[in-house]
N, C-alpha and C positions, 0 to 999 in steps of 0.2 A: 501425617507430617514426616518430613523424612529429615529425620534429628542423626548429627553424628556427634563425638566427642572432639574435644579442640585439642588445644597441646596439653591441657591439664585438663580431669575431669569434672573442675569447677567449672569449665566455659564449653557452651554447647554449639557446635555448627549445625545451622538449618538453613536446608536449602531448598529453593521452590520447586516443584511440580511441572509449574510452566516453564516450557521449552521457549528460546527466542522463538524460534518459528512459530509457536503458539500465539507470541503477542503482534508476530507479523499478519498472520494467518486472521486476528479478530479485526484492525484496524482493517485490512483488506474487504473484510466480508462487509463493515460496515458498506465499504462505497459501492461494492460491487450488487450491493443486496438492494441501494438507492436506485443503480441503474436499470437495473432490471427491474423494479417495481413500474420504474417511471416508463418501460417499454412496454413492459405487460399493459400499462394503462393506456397502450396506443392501439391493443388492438391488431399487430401483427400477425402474420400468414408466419409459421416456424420457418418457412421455406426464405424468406424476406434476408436480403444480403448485408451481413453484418459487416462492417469494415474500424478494426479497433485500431489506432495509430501508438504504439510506443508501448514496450512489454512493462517496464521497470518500475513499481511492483505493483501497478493499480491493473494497468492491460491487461496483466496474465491471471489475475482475478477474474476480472468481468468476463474477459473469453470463459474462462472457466463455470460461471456461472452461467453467463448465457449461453453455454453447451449444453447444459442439463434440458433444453429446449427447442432450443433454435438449430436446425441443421448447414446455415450457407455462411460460416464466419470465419473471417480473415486477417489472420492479426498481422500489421507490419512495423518491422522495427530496421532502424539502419546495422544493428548489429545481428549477423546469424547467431552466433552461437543462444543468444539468447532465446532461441526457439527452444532447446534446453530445456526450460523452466516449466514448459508445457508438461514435461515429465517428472517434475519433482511434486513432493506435496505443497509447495508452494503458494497460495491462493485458492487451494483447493488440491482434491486430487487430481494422481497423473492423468490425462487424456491425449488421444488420438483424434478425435472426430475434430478436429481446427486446423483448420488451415495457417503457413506463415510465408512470409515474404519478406525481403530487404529491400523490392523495386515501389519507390516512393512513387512510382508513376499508376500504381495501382490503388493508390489512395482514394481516386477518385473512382473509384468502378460499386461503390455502395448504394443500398438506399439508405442505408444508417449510417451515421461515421460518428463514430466516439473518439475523440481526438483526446488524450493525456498526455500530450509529449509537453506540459508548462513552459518552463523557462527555455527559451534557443529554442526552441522547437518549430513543428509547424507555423510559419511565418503571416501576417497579412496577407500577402500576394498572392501563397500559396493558399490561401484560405480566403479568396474571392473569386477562385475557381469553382468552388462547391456547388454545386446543382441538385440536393437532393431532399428525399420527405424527410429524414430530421438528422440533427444533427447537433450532438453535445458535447461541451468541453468542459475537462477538468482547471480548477482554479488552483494555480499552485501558492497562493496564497491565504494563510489561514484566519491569522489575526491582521487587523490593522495595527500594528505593532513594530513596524519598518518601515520609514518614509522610501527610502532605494531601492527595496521589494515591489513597493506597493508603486513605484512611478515605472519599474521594470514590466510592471505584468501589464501585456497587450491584451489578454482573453477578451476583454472588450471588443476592443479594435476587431480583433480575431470573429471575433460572430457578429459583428455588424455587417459586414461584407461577405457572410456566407449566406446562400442563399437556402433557403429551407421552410417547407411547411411548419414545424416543429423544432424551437432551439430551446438549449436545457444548459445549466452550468451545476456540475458535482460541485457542491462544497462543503468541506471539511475542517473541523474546528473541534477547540474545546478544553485543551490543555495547554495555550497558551505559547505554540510555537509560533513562529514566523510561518513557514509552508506547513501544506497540506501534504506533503510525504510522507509515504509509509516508515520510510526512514529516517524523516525526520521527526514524525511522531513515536516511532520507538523510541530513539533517543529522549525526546522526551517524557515517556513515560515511564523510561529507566531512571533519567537523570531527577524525575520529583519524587521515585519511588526510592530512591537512595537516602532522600534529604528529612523522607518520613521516618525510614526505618531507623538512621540517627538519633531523631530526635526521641526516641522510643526509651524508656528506661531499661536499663542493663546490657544495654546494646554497645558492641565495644566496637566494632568496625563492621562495615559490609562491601561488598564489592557484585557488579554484574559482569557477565560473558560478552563483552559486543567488543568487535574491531571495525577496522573504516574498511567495513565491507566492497565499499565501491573501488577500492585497487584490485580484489579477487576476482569481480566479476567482470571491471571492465579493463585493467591494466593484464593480469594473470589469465583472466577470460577462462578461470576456470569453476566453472558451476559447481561442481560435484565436489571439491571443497567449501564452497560458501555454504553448501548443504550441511555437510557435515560441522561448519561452525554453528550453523545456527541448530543444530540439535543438542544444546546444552541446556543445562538449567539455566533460567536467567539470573537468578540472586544464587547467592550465597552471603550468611548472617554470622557473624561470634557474636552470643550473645550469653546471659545468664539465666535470662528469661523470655522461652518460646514463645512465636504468637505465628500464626497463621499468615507466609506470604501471599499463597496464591487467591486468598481471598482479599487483601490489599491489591494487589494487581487488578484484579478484574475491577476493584472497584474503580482504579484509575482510569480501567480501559471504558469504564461506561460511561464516560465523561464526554470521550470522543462522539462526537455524532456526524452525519452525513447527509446532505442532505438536498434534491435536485429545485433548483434555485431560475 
């Protein structure tokens, strides 16, 4: 346990183990662990054309994981720099063996297409051009817990009109957020793990490491500091009496599941 002293040596700060990146890195694995289960169950040739749409942070998972396999995969996103992320530990370790693109005209060149771009994203139109053996969409909605979300989201619409031997929907749930983002389920699994450690006796305040990472990577477009935010601890406790963060964490993080629908 990594205990320090606080302003007096009656009050102890302790701080988690777990790095942001760490509770990025589990929620990721869930989904990226679904999708790949659900392709192995297809029976693919390794050589078979992967084509993953939208990096941010589910994409650059699943590319990740179905690299450890598959050799023909293509991730495309409207932003380069986000190709990036392929080298960070992000969703996985660094890799080289993936391919990236910004030209949306190559969307269609798969026999797989894993579409995660939810909200604004890959459109109907464009998503009644598909021609291929399967083809699976992330649901960026988690809970039915938003009437505005929930009449927002076309994924419906979106894979009625794709045409495919094989159609699959990630979905992701379980602590009570509105979407299935990676970032939006960090936050909340910072924001209930705040409200536990509160209510905890001898507990005087606590505070977590997160900023509104989407200005660094998409306003500042800079990667290599969002890395560097997210290698922090994520808690930090004054308390008087220690207890175990990172075994509260994970238990929040098991809550999340994932699951192809």
């Amino acid at each position: 346990m990594n205990v320090d002293t606080g302003i007096t040596s009656e009050v102890l700060t302790i701080k988690s183990e777990t790095k942001l990146i760490d509770i990025f890195n589990r929620i990721i694995d869930k989904k990226s662990e679904a999708v790949f289960d659900y392709i192995e169950s297809l029976n693919f040739d390794e050589n078979k054309k992967i084509i993953v749409i939208g990096t941010y942070f589910t994409g650059v998972g699943i590319v990740k994981r179905l690299s450890e396999k598959y050799k023909n995969i293509l991730l495309i996103d409207i932003y380069p720099h986000l190709e990036e992320l392929l080298h960070t530990d992000l969703g996985g370790k660094p890799i080289t063996n993936a391919d990236f693109s910004s030209d949306l005209d190559l969307i269609y060149s798969g026999d797989v297409v894993i579409d995660t771009t939810g909200f604004g994203g890959i459109n109907i139109e464009q998503s009644s051009k598909f021609d291929v053996e399967t083809f699976i969409i992330e649901d960026p909605v988690a809970e039915d817990n938003d009437k505005l979300l929930a009449e927002k989201n076309n994924i419906h619409e979106r894979l009625e009109v794709v045409k495919a031997k094989n159609k699959a929907i990630i979905k992701t749930k379980g602590i009570d957020t509105k979407t299935s983002g990676t970032m939006t389920l960090t936050i909340g699994v910072l924001t209930n793990l705040i409200n536990k450690f509160l209510e905890k006796e001898g507990v005087l305040y606590c505070a977590c490491e997160m900023g509104f990472f989407e200005d660094v990577i998409f306003k500042q477009k800079d990667i290599d500091k969002f890395v560097e935010l997210a290698n922090v601890n994520a808690f930090k406790v004054s308390t008087i009496n220690p207890f175990d963060l990172d075994e509260l964490i994970a238990e929040e993080i098991s809550k999340i599941t994932a699951k192809m629908i």
